[in-house]
Backbone of each chain as ProteinMPNN parsed JSONL, in Angstrom:
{"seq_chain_A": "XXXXXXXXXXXXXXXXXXXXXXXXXXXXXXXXXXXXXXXXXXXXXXXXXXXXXXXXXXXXXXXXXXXXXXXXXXXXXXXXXXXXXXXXXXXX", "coords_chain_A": {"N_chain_A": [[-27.669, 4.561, -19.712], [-24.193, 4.725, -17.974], [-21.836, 2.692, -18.342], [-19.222, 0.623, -16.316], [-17.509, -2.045, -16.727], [-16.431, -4.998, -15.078], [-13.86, -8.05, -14.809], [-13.205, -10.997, -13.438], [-11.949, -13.853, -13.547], [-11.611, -17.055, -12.629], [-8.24, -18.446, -12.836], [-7.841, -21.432, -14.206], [-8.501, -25.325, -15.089], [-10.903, -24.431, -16.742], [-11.012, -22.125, -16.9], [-9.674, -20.517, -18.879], [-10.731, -20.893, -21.122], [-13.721, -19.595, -20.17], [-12.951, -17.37, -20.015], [-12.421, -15.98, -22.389], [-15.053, -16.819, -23.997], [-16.499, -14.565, -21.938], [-14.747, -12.223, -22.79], [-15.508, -12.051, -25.743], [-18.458, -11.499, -25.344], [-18.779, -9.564, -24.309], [-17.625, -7.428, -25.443], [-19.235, -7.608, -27.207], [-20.94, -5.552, -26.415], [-19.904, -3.512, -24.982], [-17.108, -0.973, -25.13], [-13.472, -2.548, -25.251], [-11.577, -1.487, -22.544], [-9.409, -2.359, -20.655], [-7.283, -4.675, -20.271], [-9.418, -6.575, -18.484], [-11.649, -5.316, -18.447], [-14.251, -3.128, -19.17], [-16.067, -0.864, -20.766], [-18.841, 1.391, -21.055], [-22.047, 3.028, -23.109], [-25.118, 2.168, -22.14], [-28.021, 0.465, -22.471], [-30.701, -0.441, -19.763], [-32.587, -2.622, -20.82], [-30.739, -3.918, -23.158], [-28.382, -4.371, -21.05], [-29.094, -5.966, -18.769], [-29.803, -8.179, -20.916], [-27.524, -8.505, -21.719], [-26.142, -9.599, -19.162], [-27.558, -12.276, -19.276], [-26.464, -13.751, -21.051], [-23.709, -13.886, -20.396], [-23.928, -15.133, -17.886], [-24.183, -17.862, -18.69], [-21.59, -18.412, -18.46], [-20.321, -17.687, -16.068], [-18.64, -18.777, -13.483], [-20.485, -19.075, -10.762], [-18.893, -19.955, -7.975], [-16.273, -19.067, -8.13], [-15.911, -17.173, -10.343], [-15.757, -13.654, -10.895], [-18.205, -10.765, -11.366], [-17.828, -7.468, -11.629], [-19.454, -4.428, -11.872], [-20.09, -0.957, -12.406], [-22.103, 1.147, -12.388], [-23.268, 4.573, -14.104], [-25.679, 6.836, -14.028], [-24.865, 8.809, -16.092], [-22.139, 9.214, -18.698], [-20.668, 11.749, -18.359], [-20.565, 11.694, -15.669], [-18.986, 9.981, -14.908], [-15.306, 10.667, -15.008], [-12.833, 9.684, -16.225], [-9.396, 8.706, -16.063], [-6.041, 7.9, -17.37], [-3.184, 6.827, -17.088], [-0.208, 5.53, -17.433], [0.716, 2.64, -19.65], [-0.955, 2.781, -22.547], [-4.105, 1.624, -23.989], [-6.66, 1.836, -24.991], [-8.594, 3.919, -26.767], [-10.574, 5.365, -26.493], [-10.28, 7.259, -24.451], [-10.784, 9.869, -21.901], [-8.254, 12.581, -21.036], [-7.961, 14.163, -17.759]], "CA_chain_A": [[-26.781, 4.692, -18.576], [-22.959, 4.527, -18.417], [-21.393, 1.392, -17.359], [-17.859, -0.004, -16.382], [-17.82, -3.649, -16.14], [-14.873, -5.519, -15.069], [-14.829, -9.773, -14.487], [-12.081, -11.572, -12.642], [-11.799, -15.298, -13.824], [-10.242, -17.594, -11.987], [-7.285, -19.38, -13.615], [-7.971, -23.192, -14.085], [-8.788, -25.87, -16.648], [-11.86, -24.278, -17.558], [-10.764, -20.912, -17.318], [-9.037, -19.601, -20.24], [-11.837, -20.799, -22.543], [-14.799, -18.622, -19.636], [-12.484, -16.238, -20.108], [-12.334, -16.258, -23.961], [-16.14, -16.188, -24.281], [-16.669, -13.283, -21.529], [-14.785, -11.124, -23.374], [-15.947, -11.949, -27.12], [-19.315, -11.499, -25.089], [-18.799, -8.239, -23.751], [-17.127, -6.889, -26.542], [-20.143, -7.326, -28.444], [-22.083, -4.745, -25.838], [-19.171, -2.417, -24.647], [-15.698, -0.667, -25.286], [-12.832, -2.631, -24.141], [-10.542, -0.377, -22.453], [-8.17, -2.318, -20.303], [-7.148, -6.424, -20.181], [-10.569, -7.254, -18.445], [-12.338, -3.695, -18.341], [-15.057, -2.693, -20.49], [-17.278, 0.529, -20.49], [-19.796, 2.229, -22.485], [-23.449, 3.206, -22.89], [-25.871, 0.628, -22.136], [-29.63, 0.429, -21.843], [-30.906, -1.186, -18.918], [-32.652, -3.807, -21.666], [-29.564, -4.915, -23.002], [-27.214, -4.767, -19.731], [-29.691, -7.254, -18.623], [-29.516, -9.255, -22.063], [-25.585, -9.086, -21.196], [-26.054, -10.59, -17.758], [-28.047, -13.673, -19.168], [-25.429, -14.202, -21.811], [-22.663, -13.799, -19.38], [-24.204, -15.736, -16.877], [-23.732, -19.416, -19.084], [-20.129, -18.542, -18.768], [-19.733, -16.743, -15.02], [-19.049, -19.635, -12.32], [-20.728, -18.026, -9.456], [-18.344, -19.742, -6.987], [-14.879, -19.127, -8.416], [-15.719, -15.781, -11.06], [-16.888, -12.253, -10.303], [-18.429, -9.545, -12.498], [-18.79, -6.105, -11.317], [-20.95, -3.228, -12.588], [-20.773, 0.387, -11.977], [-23.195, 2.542, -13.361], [-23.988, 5.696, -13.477], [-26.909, 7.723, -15.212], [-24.601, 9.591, -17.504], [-20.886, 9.22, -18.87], [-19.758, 12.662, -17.645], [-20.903, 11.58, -14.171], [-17.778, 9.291, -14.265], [-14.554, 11.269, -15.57], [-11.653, 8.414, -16.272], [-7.96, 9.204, -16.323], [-5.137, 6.517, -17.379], [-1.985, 6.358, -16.527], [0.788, 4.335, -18.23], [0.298, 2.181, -21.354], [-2.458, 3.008, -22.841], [-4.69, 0.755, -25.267], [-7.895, 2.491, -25.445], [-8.925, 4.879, -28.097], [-11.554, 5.924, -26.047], [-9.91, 7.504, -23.033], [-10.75, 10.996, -22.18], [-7.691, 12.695, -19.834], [-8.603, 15.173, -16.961]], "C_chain_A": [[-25.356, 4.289, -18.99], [-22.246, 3.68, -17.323], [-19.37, 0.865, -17.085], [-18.267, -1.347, -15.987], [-16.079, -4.242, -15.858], [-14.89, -7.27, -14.136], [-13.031, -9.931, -14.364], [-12.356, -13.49, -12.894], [-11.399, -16.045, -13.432], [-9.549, -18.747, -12.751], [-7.268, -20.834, -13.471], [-8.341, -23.572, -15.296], [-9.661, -25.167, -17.256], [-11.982, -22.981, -17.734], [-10.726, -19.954, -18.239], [-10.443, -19.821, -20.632], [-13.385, -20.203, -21.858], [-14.03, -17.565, -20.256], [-12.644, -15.254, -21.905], [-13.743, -15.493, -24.303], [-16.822, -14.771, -23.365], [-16.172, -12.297, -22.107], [-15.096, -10.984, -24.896], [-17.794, -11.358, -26.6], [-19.734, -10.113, -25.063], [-18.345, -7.38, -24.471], [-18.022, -6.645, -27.978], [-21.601, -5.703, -28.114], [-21.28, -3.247, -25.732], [-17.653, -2.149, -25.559], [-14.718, -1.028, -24.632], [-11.812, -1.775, -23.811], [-9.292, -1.148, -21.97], [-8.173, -3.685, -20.265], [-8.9, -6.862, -19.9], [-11.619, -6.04, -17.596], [-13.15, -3.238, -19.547], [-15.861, -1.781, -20.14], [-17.948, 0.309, -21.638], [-21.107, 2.481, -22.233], [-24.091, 2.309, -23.184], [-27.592, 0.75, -22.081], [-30.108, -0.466, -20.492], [-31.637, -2.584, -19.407], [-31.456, -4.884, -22.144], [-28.437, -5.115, -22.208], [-28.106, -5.984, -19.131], [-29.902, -8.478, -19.558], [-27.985, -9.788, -21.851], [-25.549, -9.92, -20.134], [-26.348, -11.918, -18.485], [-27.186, -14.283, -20.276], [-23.882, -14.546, -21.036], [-23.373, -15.001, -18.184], [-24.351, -17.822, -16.98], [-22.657, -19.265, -18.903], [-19.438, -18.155, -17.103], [-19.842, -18.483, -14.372], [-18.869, -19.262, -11.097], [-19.451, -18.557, -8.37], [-16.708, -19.539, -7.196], [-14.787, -17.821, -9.651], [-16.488, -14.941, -10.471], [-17.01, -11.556, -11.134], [-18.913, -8.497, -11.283], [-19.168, -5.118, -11.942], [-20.62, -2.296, -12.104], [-21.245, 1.214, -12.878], [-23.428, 3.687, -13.142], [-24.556, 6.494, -14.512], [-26.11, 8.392, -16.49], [-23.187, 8.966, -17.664], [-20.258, 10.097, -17.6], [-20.038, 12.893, -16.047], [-19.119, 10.488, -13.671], [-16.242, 9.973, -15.399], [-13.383, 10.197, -15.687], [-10.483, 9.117, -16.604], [-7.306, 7.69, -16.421], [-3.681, 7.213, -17.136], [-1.302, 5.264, -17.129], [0.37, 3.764, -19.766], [-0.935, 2.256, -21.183], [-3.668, 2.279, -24.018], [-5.912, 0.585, -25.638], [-8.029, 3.755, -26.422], [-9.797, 5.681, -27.549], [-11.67, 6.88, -24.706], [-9.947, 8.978, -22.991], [-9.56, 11.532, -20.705], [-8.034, 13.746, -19.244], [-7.597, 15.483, -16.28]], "O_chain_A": [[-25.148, 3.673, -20.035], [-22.096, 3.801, -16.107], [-18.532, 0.921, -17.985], [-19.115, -1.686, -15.161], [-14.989, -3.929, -16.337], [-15.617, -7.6, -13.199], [-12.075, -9.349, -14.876], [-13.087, -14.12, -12.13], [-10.238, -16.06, -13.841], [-10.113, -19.748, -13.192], [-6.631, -21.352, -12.554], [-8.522, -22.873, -16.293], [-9.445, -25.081, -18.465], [-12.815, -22.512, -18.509], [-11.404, -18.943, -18.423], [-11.275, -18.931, -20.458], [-14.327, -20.215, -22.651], [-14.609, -16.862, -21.084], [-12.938, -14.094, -22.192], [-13.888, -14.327, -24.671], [-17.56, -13.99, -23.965], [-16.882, -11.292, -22.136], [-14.969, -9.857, -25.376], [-18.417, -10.801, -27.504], [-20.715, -9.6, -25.602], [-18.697, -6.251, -24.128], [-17.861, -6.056, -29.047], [-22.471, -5.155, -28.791], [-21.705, -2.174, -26.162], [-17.201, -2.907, -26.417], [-14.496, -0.441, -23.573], [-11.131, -1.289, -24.714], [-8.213, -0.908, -22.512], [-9.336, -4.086, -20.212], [-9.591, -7.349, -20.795], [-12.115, -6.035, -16.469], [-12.712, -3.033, -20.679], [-16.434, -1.923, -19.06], [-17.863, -0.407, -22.636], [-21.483, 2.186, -21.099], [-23.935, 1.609, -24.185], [-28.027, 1.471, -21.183], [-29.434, -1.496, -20.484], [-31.478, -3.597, -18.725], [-31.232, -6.045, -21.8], [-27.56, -5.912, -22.541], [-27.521, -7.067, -19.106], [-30.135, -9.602, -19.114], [-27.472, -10.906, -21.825], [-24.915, -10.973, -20.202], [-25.461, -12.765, -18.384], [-27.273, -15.509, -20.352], [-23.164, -15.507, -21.31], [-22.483, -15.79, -17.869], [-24.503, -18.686, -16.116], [-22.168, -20.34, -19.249], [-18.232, -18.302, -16.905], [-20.758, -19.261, -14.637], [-17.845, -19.106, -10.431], [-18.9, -17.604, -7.821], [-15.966, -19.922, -6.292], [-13.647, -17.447, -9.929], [-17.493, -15.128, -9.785], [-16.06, -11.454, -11.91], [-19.808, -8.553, -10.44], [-19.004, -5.392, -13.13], [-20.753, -2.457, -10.891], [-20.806, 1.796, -13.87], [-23.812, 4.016, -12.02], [-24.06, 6.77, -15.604], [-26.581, 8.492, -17.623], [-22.914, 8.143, -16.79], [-19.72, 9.756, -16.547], [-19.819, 13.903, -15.378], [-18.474, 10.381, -12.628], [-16.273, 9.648, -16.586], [-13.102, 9.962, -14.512], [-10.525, 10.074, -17.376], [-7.715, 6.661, -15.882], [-3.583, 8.437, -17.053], [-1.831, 4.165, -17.299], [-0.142, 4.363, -20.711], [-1.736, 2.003, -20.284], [-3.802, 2.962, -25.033], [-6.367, -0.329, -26.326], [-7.029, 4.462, -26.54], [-9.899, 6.8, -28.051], [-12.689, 7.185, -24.087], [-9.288, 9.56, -23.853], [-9.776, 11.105, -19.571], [-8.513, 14.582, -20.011], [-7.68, 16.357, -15.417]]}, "seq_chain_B": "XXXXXXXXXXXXXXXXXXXXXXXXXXXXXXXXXXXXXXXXXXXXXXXXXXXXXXXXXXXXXXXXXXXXXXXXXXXXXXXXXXXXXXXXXXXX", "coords_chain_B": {"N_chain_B": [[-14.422, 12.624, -3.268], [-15.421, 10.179, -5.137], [-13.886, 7.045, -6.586], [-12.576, 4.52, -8.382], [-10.394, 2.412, -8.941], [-8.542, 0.726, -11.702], [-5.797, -1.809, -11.779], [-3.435, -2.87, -14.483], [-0.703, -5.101, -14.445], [2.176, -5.715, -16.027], [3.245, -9.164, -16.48], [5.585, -9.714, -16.283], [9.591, -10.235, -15.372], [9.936, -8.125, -13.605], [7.086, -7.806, -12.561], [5.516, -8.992, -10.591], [6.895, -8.149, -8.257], [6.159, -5.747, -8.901], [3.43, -5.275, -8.507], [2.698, -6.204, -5.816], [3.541, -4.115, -4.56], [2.12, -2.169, -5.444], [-0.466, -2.54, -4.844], [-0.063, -2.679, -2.396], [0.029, -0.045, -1.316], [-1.8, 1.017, -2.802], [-4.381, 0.091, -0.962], [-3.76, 1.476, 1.151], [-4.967, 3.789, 0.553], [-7.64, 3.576, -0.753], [-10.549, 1.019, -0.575], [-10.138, -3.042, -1.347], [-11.572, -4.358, -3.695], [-11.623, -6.26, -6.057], [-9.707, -8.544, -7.326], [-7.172, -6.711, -8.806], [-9.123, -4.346, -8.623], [-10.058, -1.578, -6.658], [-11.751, 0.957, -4.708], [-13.212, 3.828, -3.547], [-14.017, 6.291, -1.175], [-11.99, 9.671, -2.057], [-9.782, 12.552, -1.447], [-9.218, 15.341, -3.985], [-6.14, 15.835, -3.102], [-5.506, 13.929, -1.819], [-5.539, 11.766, -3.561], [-3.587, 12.665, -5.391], [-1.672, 12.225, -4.23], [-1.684, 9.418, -3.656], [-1.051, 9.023, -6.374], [1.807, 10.167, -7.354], [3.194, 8.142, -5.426], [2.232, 5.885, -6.655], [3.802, 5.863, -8.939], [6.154, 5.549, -8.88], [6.489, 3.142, -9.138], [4.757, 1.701, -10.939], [5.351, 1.186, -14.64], [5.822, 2.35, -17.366], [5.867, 1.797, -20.025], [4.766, -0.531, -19.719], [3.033, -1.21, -17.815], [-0.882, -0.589, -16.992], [-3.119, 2.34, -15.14], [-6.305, 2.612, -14.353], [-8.703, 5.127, -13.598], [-11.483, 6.196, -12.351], [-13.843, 8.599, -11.359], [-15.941, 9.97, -9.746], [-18.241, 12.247, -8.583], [-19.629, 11.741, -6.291], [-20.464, 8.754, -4.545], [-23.156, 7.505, -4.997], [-23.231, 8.048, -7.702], [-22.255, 5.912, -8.571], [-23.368, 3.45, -8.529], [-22.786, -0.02, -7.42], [-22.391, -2.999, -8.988], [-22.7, -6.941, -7.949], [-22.135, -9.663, -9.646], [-21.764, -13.674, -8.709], [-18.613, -14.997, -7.073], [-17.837, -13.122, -4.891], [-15.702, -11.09, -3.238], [-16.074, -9.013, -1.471], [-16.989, -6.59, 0.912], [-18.106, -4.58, 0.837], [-20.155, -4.085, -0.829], [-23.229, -2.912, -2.531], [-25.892, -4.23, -3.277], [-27.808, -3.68, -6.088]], "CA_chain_B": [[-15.022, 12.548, -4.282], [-15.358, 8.951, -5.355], [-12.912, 6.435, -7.36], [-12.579, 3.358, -9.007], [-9.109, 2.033, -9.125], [-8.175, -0.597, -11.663], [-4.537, -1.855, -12.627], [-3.189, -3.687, -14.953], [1.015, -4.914, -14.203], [2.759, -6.587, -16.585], [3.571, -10.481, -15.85], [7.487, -10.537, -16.201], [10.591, -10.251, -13.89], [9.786, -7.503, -12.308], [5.954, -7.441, -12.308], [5.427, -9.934, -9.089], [6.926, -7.19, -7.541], [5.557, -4.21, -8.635], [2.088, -5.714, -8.302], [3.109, -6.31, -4.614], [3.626, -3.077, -3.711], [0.767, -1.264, -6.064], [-1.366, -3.412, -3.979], [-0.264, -2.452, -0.806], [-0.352, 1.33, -1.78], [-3.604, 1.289, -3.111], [-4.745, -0.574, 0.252], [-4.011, 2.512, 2.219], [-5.721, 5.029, 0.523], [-9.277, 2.67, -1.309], [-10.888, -0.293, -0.419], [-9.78, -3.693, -2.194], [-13.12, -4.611, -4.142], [-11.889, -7.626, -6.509], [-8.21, -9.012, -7.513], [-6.618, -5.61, -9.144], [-9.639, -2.848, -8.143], [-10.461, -0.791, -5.755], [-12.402, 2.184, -4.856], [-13.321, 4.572, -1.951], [-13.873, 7.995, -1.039], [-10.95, 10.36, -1.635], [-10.022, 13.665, -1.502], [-8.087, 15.471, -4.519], [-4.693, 15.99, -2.459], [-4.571, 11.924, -1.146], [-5.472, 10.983, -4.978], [-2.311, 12.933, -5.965], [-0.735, 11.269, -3.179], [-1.441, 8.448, -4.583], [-0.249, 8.722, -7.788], [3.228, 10.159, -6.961], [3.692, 6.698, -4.773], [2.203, 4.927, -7.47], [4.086, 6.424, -10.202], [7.394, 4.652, -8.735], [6.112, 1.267, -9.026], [4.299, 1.563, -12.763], [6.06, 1.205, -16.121], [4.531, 3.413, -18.117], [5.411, 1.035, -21.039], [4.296, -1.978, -19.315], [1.53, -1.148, -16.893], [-1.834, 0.918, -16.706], [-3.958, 2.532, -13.998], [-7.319, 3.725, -14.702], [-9.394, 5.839, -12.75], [-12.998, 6.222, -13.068], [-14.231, 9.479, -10.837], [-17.233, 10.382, -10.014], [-18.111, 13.174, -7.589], [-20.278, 10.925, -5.126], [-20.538, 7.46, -4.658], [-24.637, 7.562, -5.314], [-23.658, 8.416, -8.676], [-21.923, 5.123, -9.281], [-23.823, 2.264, -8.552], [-22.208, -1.32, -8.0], [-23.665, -4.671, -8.664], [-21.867, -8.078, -8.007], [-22.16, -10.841, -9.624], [-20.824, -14.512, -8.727], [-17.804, -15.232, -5.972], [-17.631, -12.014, -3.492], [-14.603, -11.199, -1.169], [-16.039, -7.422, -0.97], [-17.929, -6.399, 2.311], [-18.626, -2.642, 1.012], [-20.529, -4.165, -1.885], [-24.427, -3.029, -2.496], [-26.856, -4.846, -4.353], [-29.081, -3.101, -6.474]], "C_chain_B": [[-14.836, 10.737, -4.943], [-14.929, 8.285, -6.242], [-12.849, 5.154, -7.395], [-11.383, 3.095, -9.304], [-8.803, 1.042, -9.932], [-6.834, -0.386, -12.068], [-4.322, -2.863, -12.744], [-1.211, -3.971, -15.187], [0.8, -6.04, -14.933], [3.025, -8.052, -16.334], [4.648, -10.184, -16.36], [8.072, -10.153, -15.029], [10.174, -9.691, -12.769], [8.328, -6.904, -11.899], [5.5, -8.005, -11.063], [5.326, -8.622, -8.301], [6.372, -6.162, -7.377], [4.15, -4.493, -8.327], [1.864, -6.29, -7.111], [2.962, -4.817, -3.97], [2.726, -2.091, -4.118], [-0.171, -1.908, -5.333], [-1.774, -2.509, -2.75], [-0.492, -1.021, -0.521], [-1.623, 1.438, -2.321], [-4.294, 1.049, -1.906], [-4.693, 0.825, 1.245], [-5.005, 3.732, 2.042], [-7.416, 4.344, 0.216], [-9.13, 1.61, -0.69], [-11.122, -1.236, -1.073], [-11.399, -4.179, -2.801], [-13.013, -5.98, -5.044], [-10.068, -7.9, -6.735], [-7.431, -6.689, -8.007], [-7.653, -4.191, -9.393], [-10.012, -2.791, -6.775], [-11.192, 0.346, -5.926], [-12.933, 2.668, -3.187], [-13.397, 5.954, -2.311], [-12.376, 8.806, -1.095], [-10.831, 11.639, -1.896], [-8.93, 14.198, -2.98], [-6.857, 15.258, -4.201], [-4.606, 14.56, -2.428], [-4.711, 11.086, -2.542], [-3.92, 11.339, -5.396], [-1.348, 12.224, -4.898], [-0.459, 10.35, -3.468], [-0.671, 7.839, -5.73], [0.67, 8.92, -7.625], [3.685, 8.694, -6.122], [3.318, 5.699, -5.819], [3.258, 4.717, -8.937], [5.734, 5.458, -9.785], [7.014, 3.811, -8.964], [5.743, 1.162, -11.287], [5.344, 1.85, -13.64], [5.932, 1.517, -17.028], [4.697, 2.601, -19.195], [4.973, -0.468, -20.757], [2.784, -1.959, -18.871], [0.857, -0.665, -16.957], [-2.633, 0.914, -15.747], [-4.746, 3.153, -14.976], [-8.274, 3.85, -13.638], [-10.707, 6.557, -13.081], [-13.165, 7.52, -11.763], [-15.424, 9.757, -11.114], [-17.443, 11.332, -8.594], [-18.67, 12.676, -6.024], [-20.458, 9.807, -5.362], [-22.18, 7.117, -5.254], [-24.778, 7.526, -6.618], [-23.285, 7.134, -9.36], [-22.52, 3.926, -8.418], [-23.319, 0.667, -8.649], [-23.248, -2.087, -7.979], [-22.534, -5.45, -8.925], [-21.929, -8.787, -8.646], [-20.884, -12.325, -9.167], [-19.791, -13.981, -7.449], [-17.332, -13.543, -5.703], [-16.645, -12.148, -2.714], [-14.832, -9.579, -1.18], [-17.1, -7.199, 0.158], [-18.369, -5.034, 1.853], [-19.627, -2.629, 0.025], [-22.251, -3.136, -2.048], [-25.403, -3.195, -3.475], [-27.64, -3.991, -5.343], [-30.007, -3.947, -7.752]], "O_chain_B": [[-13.665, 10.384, -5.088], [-15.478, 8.685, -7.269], [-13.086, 4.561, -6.343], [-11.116, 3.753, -10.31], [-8.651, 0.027, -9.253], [-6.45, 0.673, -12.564], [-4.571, -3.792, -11.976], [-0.522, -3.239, -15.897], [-0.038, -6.938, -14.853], [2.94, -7.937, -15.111], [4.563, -10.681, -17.483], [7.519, -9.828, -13.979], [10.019, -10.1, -11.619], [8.184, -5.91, -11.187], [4.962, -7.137, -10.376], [4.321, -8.086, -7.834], [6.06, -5.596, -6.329], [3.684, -3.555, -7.68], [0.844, -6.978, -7.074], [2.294, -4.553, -2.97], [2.462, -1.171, -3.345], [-1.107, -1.12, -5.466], [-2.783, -1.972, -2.293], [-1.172, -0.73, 0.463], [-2.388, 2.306, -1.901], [-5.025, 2.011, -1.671], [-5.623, 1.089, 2.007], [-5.606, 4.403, 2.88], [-8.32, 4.662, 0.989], [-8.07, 1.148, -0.267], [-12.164, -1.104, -1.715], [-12.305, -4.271, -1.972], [-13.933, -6.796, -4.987], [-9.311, -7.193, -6.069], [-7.437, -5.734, -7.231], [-7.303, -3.218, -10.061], [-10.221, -3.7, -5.972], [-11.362, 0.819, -7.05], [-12.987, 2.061, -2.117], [-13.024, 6.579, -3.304], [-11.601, 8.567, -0.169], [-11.724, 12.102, -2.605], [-7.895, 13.548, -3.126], [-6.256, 14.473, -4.935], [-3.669, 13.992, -2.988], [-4.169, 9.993, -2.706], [-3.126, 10.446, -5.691], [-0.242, 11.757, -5.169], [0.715, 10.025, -3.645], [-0.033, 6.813, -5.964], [1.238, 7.828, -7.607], [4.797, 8.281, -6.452], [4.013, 4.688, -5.919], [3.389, 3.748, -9.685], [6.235, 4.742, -10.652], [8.135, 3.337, -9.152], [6.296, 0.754, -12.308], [6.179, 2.718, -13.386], [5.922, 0.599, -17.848], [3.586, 2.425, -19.696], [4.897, -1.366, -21.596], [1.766, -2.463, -19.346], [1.311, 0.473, -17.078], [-3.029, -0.158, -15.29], [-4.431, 3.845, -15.944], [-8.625, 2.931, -12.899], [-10.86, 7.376, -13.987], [-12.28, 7.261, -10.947], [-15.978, 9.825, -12.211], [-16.77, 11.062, -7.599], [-18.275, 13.087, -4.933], [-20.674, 9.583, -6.553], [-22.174, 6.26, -6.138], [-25.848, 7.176, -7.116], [-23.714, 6.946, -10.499], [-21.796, 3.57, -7.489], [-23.395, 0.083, -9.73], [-24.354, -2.097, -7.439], [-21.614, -5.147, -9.685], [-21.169, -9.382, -7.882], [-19.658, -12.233, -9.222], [-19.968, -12.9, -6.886], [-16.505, -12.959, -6.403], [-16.51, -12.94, -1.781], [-13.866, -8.862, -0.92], [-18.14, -7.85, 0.065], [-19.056, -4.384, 2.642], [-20.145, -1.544, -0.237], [-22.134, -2.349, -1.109], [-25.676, -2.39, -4.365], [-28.479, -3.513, -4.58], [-31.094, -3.504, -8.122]]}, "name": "protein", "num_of_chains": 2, "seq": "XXXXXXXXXXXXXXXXXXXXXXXXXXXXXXXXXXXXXXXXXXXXXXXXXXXXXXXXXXXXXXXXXXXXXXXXXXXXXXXXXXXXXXXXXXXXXXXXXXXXXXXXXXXXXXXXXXXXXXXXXXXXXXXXXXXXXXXXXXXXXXXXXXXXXXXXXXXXXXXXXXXXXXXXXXXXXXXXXXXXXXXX"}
C-alpha cells in the first residue's frame, strides 16, 4: 500500500530531540518529501513495525502522526508547488 | 475529488505573515486536519482557485505546497495517532 505520513511535534524541551528520532525513524521506512512529510510503499507488516518504533518517541498528549493510505500509489497523484526538495515528485 | 493539503512557509520576516494568510485561504476551501494540513472534497475549478490565491502568498524559493489527490476519499484512508484537534478524523 501507498502511504503519506506526516507528524507534528510540539516544540519544547523534549522536542527537538522526538523530533530528531521520528524522522531518522521514518526515514528508515519512507521517502522524505517535505520538512515533516514522508511517503512511499509500505507493507501493512512493516507500517505496523513503524508505529511501534514511533510510538517510544510520539507523546500521545502533545504529538500527532497521521497516515493516509491508499491501496496503490497512482490512486494518490501529488503535485508541488514552490521549492522543491524531493526527487521523487511526480507533476500533473 | 479529494486532497491533502500540506505547506511548508519559511520562518523569516515575512513568513509569520504569509503563513497567516495561507492558513486562512486554505480554511475556506479544506478542512484544517493538523498544524500546516488540510484536506477535503474539491472540485477541479475551486482547486485552481485555490492556487491562484495561494500563489500570492508562496515564495516559490522559500515555501512549498504539496498536494496529494486522489479521486475519492475511500481511496485514502486516515489514521491518527496521539494529540487530535481533527473532528473529520476516522479510525481504521
Amino acid at each position: 500500500m501507498y502511504v503519506v505520513l506526516i507528524y507534528d511535534i510540539e516544540v519544547d524541551d523534549n522536542g527537538a530531540k522526538a523530533s530528531r528520532n521520528i524522522f531518522k525513524i521514518c526515514k528508515k521506512y519512507l521517502t522524505h518529501v517535505q520538512k515533516s512529510v514522508f511517503e512511499g510503499d509500505i507493507t501493512p507488516a512493516l507500517l505496523q513495525q513503524l508505529k511501534l518504533e514511533l510510538n517510544k518517541h510520539i507523546r500521545e498528549n502533545r504529538d500527532s502522526v497521521i497516515i493516509f493510505k491508499s491501496r496503490e500509489e497512482r490512486w494518490m497523484q501529488k503535485e508541488f508547488w514552490g521549492k522543491e526538495d524531493d526527487k521523487t515528485s511526480n507533476f500533473f
